[in-house]
FIBA-622711 format. One line per 8 residues: number of its first residue (from 1); for each residue x, y, z of C-alpha. Coordinates in pm, 1 decimal, always signed. Layout:
N
NUM = X Y Z | ...;
END
This chain:
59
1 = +3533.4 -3712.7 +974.9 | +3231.5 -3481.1 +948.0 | +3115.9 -3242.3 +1238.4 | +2856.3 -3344.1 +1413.0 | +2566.1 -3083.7 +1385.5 | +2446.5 -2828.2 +1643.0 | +2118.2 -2811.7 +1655.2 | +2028.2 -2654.0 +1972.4;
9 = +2230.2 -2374.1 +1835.1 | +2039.6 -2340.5 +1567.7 | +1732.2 -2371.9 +1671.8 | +1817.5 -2078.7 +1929.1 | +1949.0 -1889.6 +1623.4 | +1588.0 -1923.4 +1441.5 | +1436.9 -1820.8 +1735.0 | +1634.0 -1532.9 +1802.4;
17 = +1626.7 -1392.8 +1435.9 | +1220.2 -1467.4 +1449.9 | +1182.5 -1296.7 +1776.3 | +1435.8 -984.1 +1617.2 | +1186.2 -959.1 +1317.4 | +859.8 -1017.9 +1526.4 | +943.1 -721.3 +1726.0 | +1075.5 -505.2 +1420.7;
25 = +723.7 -559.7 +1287.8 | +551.7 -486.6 +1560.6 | +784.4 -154.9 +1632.5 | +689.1 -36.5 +1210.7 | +311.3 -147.7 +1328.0 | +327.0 +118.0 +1643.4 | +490.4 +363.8 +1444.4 | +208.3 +373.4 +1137.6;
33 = +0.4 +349.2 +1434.8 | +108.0 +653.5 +1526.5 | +139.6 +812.4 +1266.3 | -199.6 +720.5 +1127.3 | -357.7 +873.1 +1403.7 | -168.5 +1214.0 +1397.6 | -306.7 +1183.7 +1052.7 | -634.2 +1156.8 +1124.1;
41 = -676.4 +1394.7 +1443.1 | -878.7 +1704.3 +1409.5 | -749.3 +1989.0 +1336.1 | -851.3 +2348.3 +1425.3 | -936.4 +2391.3 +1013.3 | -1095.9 +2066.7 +1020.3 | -1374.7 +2224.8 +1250.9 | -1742.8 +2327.5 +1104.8;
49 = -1763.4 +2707.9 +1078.2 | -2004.9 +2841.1 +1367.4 | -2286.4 +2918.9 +1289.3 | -2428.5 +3249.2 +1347.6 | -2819.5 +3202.7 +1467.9 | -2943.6 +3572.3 +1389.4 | -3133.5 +3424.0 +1057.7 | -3372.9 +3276.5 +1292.8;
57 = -3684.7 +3383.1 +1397.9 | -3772.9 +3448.7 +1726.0 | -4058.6 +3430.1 +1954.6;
END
């Protein structure tokens, strides 16, 4: 005779491994996040020189 099927079990196992890969995405998403931004925060070297204001004329 054939074993009848469990199928709360798995549909708790498809949850579970959808919730496990939902949050590793989310987890890489924070961490290029990151990253990303680290990436793109100014620098000292990514400054304008200063200008030096003696070429001007003055009143």
């Amino acid at each position: 005779m054939a074993r009848k099927t469990n199928y709360k079990f798995e549909k708790l196992d498809r949850e579970r491994r959808k919730a496990e890969k939902k949050a590793a995405k989310a987890e890489a998403k924070k961490a290029a996040m990151a990253q990303n931004a680290d990436s793109l925060a100014p620098t000292d070297d990514d400054q304008p020189a200063e200008r030096n204001n003696d070429d001007t004329l003055s009143e």
